[in-house]
PAPATI-512114 format. One line per field, with one value per atom (N, C-alpha, C): residue number from 1; y, z, x. Coordinates in steps of 0.05 Angstrom, whole numbers, always signed. Layout:
N
num = [NUM/...]
py = [Y/...]
pz = [Z/...]
px = [X/...]
***
This chain:
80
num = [1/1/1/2/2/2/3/3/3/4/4/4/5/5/5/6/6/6/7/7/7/8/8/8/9/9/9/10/10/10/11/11/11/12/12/12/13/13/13/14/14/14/15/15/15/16/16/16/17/17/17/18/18/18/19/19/19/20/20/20/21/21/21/22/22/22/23/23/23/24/24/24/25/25/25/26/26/26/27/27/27/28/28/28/29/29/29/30/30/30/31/31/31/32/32/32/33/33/33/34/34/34/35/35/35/36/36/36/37/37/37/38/38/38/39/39/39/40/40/40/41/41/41/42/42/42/43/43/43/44/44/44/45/45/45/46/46/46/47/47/47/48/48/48/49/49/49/50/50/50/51/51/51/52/52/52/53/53/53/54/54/54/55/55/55/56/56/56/57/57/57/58/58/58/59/59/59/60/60/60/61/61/61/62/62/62/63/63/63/64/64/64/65/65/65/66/66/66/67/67/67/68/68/68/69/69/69/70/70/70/71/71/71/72/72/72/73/73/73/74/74/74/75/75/75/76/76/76/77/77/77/78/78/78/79/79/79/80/80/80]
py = [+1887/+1899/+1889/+1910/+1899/+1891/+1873/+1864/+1887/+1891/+1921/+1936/+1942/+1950/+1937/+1912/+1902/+1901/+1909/+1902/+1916/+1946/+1961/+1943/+1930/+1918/+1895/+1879/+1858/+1861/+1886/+1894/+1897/+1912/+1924/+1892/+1877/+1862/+1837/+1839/+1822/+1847/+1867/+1886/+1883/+1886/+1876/+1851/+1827/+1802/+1795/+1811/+1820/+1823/+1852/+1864/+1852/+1833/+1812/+1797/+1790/+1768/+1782/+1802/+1815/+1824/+1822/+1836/+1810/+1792/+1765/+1753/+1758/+1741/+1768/+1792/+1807/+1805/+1807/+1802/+1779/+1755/+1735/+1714/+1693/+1673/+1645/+1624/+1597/+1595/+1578/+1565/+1583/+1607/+1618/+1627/+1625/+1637/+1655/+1668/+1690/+1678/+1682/+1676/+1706/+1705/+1727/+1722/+1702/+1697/+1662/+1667/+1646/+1619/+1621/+1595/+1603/+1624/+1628/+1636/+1626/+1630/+1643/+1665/+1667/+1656/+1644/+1620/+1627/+1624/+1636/+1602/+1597/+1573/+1578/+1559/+1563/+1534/+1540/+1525/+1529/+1501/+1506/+1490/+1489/+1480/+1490/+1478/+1496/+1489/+1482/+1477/+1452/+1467/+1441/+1421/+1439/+1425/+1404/+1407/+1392/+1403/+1378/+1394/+1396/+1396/+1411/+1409/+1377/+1377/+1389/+1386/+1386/+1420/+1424/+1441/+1473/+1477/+1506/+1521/+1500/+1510/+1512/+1496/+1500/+1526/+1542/+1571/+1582/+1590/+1605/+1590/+1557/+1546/+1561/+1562/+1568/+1594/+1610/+1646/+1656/+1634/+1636/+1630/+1604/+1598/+1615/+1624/+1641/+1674/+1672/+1706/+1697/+1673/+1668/+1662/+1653/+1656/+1671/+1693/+1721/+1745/+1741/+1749/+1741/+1718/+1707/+1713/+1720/+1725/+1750/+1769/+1805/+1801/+1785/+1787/+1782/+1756/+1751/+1770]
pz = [+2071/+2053/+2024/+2005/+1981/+1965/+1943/+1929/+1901/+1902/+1873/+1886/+1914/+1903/+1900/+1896/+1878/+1852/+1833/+1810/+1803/+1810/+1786/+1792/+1822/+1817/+1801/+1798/+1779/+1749/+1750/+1718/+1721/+1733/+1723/+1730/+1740/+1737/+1708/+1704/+1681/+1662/+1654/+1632/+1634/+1661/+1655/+1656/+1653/+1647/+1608/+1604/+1576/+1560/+1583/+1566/+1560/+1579/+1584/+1570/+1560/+1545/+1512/+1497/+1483/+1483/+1500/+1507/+1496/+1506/+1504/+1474/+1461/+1435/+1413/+1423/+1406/+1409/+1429/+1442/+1438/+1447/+1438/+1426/+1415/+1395/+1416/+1394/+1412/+1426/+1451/+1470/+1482/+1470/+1488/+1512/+1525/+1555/+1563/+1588/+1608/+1642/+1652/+1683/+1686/+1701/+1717/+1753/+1764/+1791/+1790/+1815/+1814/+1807/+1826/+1818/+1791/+1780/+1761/+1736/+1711/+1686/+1672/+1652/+1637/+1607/+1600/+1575/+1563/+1525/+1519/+1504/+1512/+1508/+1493/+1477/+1475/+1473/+1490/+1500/+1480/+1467/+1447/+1459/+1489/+1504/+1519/+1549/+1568/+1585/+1612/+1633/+1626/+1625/+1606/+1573/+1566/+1538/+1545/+1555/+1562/+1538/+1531/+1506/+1472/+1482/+1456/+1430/+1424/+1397/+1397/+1418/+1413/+1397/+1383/+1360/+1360/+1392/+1399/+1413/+1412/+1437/+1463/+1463/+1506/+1510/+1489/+1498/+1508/+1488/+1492/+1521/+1521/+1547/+1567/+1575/+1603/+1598/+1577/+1583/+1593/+1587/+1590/+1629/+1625/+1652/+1672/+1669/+1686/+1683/+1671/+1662/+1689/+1685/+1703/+1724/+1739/+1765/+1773/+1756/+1767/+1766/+1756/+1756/+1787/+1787/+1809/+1838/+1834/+1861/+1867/+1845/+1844/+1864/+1861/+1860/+1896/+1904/+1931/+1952]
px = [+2006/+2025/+2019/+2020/+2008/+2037/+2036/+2059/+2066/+2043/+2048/+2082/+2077/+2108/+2134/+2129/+2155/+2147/+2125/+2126/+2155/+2159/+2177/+2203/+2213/+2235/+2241/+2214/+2216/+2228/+2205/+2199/+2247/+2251/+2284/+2301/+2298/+2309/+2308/+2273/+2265/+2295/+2291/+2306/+2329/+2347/+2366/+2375/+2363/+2365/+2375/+2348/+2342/+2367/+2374/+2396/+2420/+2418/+2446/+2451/+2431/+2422/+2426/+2415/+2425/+2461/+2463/+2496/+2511/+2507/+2521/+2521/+2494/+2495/+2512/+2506/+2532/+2559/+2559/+2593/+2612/+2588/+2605/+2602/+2616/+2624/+2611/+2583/+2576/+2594/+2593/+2612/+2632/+2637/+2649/+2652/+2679/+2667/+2685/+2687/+2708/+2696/+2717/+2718/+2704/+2690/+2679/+2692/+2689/+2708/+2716/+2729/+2748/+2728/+2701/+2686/+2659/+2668/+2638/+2648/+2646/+2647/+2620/+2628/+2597/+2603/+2582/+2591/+2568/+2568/+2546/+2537/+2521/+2508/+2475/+2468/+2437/+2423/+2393/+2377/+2356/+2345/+2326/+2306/+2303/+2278/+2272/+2263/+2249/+2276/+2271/+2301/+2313/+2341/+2356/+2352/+2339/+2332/+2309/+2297/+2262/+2244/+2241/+2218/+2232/+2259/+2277/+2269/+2256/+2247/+2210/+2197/+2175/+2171/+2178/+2162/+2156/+2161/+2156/+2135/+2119/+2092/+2099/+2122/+2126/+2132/+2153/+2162/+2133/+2111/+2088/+2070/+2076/+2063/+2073/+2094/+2115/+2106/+2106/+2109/+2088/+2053/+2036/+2032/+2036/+2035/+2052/+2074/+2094/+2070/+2059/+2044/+2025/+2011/+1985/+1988/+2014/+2026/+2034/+2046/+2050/+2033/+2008/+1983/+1971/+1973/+1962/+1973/+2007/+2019/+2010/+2012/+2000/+1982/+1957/+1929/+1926/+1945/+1935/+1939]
***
């Protein structure tokens, strides 16, 4: 079985991630949040590193590191 056919589901989930993510910095105010259910809040927070603020001061090369490396592992999962 080849993996090409999940690219298109990726691809619509990468978009609406996206869009979420656009949705949220219009909508709402730092730190803000809303209950979505009893145990889950959506809170608009920002990360100026990689997971969990790793990296945070180093300068801005990790974004393009990780986007790169995440490109060349999912290059690579396509491929096997």
């Amino acid at each position: 079985m080849s993996g090409w056919r999940w690219l298109p589901l990726s691809a619509l989930i990468i978009a609406i991630d996206q869009a979420s993510k656009v949705w949220v910095e219009r909508r709402f105010e730092l730190y803000e949040s809303i209950p979505l259910l009893p145990v889950f809040d959506l809170t608009y927070l920002r990360n100026t590193g990689a997971a969990f603020s790793f990296l945070a001061g180093a300068g801005g090369w990790q974004r393009w590191f990780f986007t790169l490396l995440a490109l060349g592992v999912s290059v690579g999962i396509i491929v096997i």
